[in-house]
C-alpha positions, 0 to 999 in steps of 0.5 A, spaced: 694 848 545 687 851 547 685 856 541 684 864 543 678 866 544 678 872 538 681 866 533 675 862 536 671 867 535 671 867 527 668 860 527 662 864 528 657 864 522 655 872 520 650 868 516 647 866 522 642 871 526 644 869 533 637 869 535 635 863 531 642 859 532 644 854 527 639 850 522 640 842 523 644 842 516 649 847 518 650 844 525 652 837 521 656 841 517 660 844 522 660 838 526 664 835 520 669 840 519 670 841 527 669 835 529 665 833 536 665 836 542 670 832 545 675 836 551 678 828 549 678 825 543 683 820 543 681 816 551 678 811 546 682 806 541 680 804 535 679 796 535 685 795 529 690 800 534 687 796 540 689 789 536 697 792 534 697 794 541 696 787 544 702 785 538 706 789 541 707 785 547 714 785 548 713 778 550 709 776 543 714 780 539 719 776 543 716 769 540 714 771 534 722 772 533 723 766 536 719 762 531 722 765 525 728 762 528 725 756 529 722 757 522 729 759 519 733 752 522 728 748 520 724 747 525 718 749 521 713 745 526 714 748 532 715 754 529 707 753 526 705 751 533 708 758 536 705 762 531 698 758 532 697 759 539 700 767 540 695 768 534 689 764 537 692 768 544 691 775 541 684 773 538 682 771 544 684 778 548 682 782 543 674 780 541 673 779 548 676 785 551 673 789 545 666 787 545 665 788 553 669 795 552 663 796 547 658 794 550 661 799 556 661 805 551 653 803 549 651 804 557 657 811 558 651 814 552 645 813 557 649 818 561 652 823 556 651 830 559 646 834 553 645 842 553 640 846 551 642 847 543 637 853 538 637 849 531 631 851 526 628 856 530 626 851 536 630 850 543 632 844 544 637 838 547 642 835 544 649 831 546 654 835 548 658 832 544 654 834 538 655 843 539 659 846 535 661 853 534 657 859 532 650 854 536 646 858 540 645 855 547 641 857 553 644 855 561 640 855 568 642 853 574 645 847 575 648 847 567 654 845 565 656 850 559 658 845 554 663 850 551 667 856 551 661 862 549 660 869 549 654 871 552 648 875 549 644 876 554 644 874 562 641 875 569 644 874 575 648 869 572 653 866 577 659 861 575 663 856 578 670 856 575 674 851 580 676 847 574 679 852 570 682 857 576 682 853 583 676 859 585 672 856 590 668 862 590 663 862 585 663 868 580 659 873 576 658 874 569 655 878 564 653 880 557 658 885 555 658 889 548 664 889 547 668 884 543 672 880 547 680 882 547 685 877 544 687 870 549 680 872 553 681 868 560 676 866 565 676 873 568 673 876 562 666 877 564 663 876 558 666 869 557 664 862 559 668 856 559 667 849 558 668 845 565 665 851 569 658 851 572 652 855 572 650 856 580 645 861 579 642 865 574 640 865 567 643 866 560 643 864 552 651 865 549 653 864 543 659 857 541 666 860 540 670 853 541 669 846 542 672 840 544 680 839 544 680 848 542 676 850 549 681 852 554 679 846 558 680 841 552 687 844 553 688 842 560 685 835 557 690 835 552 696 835 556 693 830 563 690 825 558 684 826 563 686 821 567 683 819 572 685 818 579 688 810 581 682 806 584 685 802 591 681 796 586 686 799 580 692 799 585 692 792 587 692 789 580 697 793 578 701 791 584 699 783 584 702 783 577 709 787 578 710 782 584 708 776 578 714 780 573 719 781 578 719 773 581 717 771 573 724 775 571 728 773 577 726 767 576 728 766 568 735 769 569 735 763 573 734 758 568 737 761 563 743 761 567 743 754 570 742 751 563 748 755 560 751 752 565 749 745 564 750 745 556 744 745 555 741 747 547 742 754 548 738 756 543 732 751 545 734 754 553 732 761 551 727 759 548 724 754 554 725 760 558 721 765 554 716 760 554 716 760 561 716 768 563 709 767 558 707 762 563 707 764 569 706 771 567 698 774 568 697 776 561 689 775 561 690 779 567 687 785 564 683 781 559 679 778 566 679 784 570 675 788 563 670 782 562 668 782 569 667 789 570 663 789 563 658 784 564 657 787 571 656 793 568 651 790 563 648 787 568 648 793 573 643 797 567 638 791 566 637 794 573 637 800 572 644 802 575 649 806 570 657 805 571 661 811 568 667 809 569 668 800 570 673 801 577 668 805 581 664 798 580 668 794 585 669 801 590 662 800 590 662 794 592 667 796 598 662 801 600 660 800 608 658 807 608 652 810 605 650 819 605 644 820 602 638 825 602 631 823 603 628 825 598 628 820 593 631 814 597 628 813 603 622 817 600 618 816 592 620 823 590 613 824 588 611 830 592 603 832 593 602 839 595 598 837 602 596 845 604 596 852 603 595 856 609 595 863 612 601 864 618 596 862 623 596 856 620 589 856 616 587 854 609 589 861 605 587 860 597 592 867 597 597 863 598 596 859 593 596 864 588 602 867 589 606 861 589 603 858 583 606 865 579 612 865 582 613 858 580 609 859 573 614 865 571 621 861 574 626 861 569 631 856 573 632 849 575 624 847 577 624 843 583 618 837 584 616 843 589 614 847 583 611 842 578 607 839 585 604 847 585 603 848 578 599 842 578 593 846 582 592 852 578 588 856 583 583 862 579 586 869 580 593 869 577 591 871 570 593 878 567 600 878 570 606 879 567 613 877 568 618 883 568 624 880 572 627 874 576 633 874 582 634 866 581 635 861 587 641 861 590 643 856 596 645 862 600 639 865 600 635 859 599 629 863 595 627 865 588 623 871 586 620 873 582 617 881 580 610 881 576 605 887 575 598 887 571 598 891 565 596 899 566 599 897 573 603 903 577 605 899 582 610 891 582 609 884 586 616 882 587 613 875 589 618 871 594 618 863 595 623 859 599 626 856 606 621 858 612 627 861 617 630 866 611 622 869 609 619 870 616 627 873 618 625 878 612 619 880 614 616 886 618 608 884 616 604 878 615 597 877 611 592 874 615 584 874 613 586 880 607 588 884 612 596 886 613 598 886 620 605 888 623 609 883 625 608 884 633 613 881 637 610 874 638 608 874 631 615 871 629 615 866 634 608 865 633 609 864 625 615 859 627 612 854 631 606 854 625 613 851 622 615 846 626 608 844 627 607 842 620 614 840 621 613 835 625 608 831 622 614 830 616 610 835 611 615 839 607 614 846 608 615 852 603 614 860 605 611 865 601 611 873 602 611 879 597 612 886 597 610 892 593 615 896 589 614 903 585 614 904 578 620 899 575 622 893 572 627 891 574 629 888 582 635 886 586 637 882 592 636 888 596 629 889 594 627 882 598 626 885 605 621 889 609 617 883 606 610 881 608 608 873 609 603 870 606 603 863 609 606 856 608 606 851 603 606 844 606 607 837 601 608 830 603 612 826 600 611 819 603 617 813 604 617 808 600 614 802 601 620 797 601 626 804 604 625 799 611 627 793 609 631 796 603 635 799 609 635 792 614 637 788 607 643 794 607 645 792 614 645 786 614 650 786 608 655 791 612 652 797 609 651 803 613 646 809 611 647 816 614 643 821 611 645 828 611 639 832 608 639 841 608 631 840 611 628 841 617 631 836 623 623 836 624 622 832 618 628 829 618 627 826 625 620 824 622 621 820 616 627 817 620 622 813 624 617 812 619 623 808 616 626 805 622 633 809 622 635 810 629 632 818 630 635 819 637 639 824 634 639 828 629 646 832 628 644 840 626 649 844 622 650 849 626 653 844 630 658 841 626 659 849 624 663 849 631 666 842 631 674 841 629 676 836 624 677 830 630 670 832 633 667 831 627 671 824 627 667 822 632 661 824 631 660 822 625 661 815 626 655 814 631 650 819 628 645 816 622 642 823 621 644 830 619 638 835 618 640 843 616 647 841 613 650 846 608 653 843 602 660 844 605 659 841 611 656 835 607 664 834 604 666 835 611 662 829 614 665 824 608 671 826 609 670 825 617 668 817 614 674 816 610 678 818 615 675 813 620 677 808 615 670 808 611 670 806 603 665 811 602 659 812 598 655 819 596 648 820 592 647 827 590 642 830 584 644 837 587 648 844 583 651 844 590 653 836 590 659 835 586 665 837 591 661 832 595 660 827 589 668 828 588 670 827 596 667 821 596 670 814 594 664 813 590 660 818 587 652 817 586 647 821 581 640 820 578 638 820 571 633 827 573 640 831 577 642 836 574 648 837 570 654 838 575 652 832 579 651 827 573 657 829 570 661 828 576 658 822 578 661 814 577 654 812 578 648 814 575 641 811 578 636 810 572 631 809 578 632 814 586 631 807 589 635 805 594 634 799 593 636 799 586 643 802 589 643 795 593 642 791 587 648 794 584 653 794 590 652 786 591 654 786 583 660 790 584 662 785 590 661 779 584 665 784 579 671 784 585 670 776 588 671 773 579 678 778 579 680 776 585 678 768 583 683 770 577 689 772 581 688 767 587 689 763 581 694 766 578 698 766 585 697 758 588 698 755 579 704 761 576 708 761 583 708 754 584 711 753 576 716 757 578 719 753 583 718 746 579 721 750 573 726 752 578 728 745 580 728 741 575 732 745 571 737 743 576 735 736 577 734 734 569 738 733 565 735 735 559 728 741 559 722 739 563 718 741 557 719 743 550 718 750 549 711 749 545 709 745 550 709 750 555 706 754 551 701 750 549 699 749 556 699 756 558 693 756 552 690 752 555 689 753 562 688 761 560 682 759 555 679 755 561 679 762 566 675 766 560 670 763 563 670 765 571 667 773 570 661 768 569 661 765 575 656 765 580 658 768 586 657 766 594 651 768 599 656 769 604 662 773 600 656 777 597 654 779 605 660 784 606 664 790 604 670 787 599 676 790 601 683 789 597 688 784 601 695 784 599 697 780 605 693 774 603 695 774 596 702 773 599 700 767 603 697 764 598 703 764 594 708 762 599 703 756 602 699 754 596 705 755 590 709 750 593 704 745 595 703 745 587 711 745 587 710 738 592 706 734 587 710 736 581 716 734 584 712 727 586 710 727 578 718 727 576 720 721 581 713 717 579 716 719 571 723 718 572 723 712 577 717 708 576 715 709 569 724 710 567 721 715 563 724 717 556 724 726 555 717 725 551 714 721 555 717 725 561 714 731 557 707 728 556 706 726 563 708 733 566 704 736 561 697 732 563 699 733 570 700 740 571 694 741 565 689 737 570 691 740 577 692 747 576 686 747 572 680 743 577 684 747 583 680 753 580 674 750 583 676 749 590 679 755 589 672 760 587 670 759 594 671 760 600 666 755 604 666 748 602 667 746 594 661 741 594 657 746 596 659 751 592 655 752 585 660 754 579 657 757 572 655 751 567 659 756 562 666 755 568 664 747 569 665 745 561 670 750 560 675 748 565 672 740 564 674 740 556 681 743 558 682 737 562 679 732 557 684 735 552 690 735 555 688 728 555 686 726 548 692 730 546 698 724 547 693 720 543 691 724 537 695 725 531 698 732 533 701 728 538 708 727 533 709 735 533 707 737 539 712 732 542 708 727 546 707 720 546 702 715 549 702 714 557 701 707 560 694 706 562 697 706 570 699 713 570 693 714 570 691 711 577 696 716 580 694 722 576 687 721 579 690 720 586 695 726 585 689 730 584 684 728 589 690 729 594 693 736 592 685 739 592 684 736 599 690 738 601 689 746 597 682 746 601 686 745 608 690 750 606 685 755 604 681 755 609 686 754 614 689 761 610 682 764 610 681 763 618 687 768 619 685 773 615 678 772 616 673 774 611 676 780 609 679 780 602 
């Protein structure tokens, strides 16, 4: 349970004068004693209790039970064997499994949120997992708060709550004196609250709880912070349910049929574990874990950083892209290119006050700022800050109020969207001189806008206004204002945006962009890029569309200017119900709902806070192309899983109706439990390497979708051909070669090891195998499993292992058995692939 926050607030060191915060050696004391700032803690395993986890497989429990009963009769061989290959099973799972979930939580650090910590005297950032009680932290617009705090001094600090209250709204908070009452909630105004947001405002606050003890972490500790089941997740999960149900049924049946027979009951329940082993998927997991790993490793050597392994394949199945300009299509780089008058005329004034208003900002510094920071004109020396009214997205502006010392009169500077700061105000400054705003002045002022507009500048408004004899201001005090002039900046396209949007295309990729800028330069980035720029939808025309106009709507356009952050989750919403796996990039304060609507959320390493955190996705670089590079490694990632269960369905299924038969056609077992098992080793060892495989152009030219149908149909059409050629190999063993048990044992053995292993190489892909490249790594690991399962007969553990030496012309009717059943596997593929198409 979450601590209350007048226990909590105890943590804090009296010692410690809050305006310092903590020295780096009491932080690292307390850090031990608290331990790390983990709403929860217990989501990763140590490596040991990932291993037990993998004993307790209720299949491995049953095997090793059955090796101590074959040990206890006497049959210490077979129950070495048993050991020997569930142990050597387990080791393979676990070093493979534990090493890519490793390597994942070395690339999950790069995107550790961090927080404005005081230690020694000096601001500065640390891990969030590193706060402790009693530190002193700074928040900003567009801050997570790292943990539950009580707040020292604020301003004009508004919070995003949702996540604790349901809240839509964001709410205000401020310093009080008081101490804060016993179980103090979210409504208590002087507390905030790890997994809240800072939408406005500034603050310092002082750490009472961390991790596990916060009241998020209560809500964390009871939910397990489990996310929500990807389509990708529910597919696998499905697939192996119907694998254990067949594999169940399909036991039972043995079970029974070899009772009824009189066959050795203990060597039958023991052929019928073996066989559940066998058919059963349990490198599954393993597969899908190894392949999402080495995508996600090869997704940050270009720059692309995964949070969570399965947004990898949604990424993959994305055929739908929302983004902003800013950044994507355009470098990000933005040049102030002018400052003028509301004529339109080179002004210096209006230089001057932007540059102070963007000096004294406390908030989130845009690139708008840092671009007029860089060219600090003459004339703003002397002033002093006395008060801030943070940005916020309904207003769209920031201000700031100065004053020279000794000065009677303030200078409430006011900088921000061009339609909110010329409807503000009632003069304007041309040539030195203030003139009343006549009636055509406004418009005059808006066509300057456009104007500038139009040639894809970027466009700020500056204007200020004289208070009396006060240091502070408010909202209400930006009025009556007088406009200075306009800011202009350019931010060009990228050098590849075009082709990068022609490459994403082709590869069944679709990007809309949906930005709060003006229509003008949307439209005029839109065409230097070569976007359809015939319409641009305005969000004052979504504000009065329905839901099912909005459906339509959105499938056709490709751009949305002056769009509310609202409306950016009401245009994702609108994809997704059109049938659209959709992918969001976001870096803003106002992004996460948007982030979270979409079926992947994409960030920046420079976003702010609330955007990285809610993100799946983190781009180290804001390249589109870096984004498409990684949507085709989510296609690899989902086309290697895919090659393990179509495997698993053609091989596994097809076992289970040979298993089935011969267990009413013989009279004794058709393999010997060892055998069966040994076998499922072998042909699991040879599929660890498939996550290395190469991938084809042509299924990496499309969006990836889960397809249970085709699954299906390779189970029932590609299974019982395997079935064909095993009943084939009973009749040559039995009537041709009058096999002995062993002999029968080894020929099976051989046969079912070399088809259902090199059938993995007609099976990877789609088009022609000859034509189709595998991994070298693919190649010898599956030719070795061949090559032992052929030496094996022959080598001294033949005599323990039950098998004996096959005659030389078995051999000529497992090479033709095995040319034929792929020819005949290949036919049926792509017979199974024409009628679903290329959809998988």
């Amino acid at each position: 349970m979450a601590a209350s926050i007048s226990d909590s607030a105890s943590m804090e060191s009296p010692q410690t004068p809050q305006s310092q915060g903590l020295t780096s050696i009491e932080a690292t004391e307390r850090l031990a004693r608290f331990g790390p700032n983990d709403p929860a803690p217990a989501h990763g395993r140590s490596g040991i209790v990932q291993l037990l986890g993998l004993f307790l497989n209720p299949l491995v429990i049953i095997l090793l039970i059955a090796a101590l009963a074959s040990a206890f009769l006497g049959e210490v061989v077979d129950a070495c064997i048993i050991v020997t290959i569930v142990l050597l099973g387990v080791a393979i799972n676990f070093t493979q499994t534990y090493r890519s979930e490793r390597a994942v939580e070395l690339l999950r650090d790069q995107a550790t949120p961090t927080a404005t910590v005081s230690r020694d005297g000096e601001w500065q950032e640390v891990l969030r997992r590193g706060i402790v009680p009693g530190d002193l932290i700074r928040l900003s617009a567009g801050d997570m708060v790292p943990a539950d705090s009580r707040l020292l001094h604020s301003r004009d600090l508004y919070v995003q709550q949702a996540a604790l209250t349901g809240e839509s709204m964001p709410v205000e908070k401020e310093a009080v004196q008081s101490e804060p009452k016993s179980h103090a909630g979210p409504e208590s105004p002087g507390l905030v609250f790890l997994g809240t947001s800072v939408v406005s405002g500034t603050a310092t606050a002082v750490v009472l709880s961390t991790g596990a003890k916060t009241r998020f972490g209560g809500i964390a500790e009871r939910l397990a912070l489990r996310p929500p089941e990807t389509e990708f997740q529910r597919g696998i999960r499905q697939f192996a349910l119907l694998i254990m149900r067949a594999v169940f049924f399909l036991v039972l049946f043995i079970v029974v049929v070899s009772i009824a027979l009189h066959h050795d009951a203990f060597q039958s329940i023991l052929f019928a574990v073996a066989l559940a082993v066998g058919l059963t998927p349990e490198f599954l997991p393993m597969i899908t874990s190894i392949t999402l790993a080495k995508s996600a490793l090869r997704m940050a050597s270009r720059k692309v950083i995964v949070k969570q392994l399965p947004a990898i394949q949604n990424l993959g199945s994305i055929d739908v892209l929302c983004s902003d300009k800013t950044g994507t299509l355009t470098t990000g780089n933005m040049a102030l290119d002018s400052a003028v008058d509301p004529l339109g005329r080179p002004s210096g004034r209006t230089l001057e006050l932007a540059w102070l208003n963007s000096h004294f900002e406390t908030g989130i510094r845009s690139p708008l700022d840092a671009a007029i920071l860089s060219q600090q004109p003459s004339g703003v020396e002397g002033y002093e800050k006395r008060d801030e009214i943070p940005f916020d997205f309904e207003r769209r502006r920031l201000s700031i109020l100065v004053a020279r010392p000794g000065a009677s009169e303030r200078l409430l500077i006011s900088k921000g969207a061009p339609e909110g700061i010329i409807a503000s105000s009632v003069a304007c400054e041309i040539d030195g001189q203030v003139r009343a705003f006549a009636p055509e002045t406004s418009q005059q002022c808006h066509r300057i806008y456009d104007e500038l507009s139009e040639k894809g500048l970027r466009v700020l408004a500056v204007a200020y206004r004289t208070i009396p004899d006060r240091d502070l201001c408010a909202i209400a005090d930006e009025c009556e204002l007088t406009l200075a002039g306009f800011l202009t900046f350019a931010d060009p396209p990228r050098t590849d945006a075009a082709e990068t949007l022609i490459d994403l295309r082709k590869d069944g990729v679709d990007v809309k962009i949906v930005t709060g800028d003006s229509d003008l330069v949307t439209r005029h980035v839109c065409h230097q890029v070569g976007l359809n720029s015939c319409e641009v939808i305005l969000g004052d025309d979504i504000a009065g569309m329905s839901d099912t106009a909005l459906d339509h709507v959105v499938e056709n356009a490709h751009a949305f200017a002056r769009i509310t952050p609202a409306q950016k989750t009401r245009i994702l919403l609108a994809l997704k119900r059109r049938g659209h796996v959709v992918g969001f990039i976001g870096d803003g304060i106002n992004d996460a709902p948007s982030l979270h609507a979409a079926d992947v959320g994409i960030s920046v390493s420079t976003a702010v806070d609330v955007a990285r955190e809610a993100a799946e996705i983190i781009l180290m670089e804001p390249s589109l192309r870096v984004l498409h590079n990684g949507i085709i490694e989510g296609r690899k990632a989902f086309g290697n899983v895919t090659k393990y269960i179509l495997m698993g369905t053609s091989s596994n299924f097809g076992n289970m109706f040979s298993m089935a038969g011969a267990s009413l056609l013989l009279p004794f077992l058709p393999m010997l439990p060892t055998q069966i098992l040994l076998n499922n080793f072998l042909y699991d060892l040879a599929q660890v390497t498939i996550p290395s495989d190469n991938v084809d152009d042509e299924y990496l030219s499309r969006p990836q979708r889960w397809n249970i149908r085709l699954i299906r149909d390779f189970m029932i059409y590609i299974g019982p051909i395997s079935s064909i050629y095993d009943f084939l190999t009973f009749f040559v063993m039995l009537y041709v070669f009058h096999a002995t048990q062993p002999l029968f044992h080894t020929g099976w053995f051989v046969e079912s090891l070399a088809t259902q292993t090199l059938v993995l190489f007609v099976i990877r892909t789609r088009g022609r195998p000859w034509r189709s490249r595998p991994s070298r790594a693919l190649t010898v690991t599956a030719l070795a499993t061949v090559l032992a399962g052929l030496v094996l007969p022959y080598s001294p553990l033949a005599p323990a292992l039950g098998f004996t030496p096959l005659p030389a012309f078995y051999f000529g009717f497992l090479a033709a058995a095995t040319a034929t059943y792929l020819g005949l596997v290949e036919v049926a593929k792509r017979k199974l692939f024409g009628a679903h198409g290329t959809k998988m």
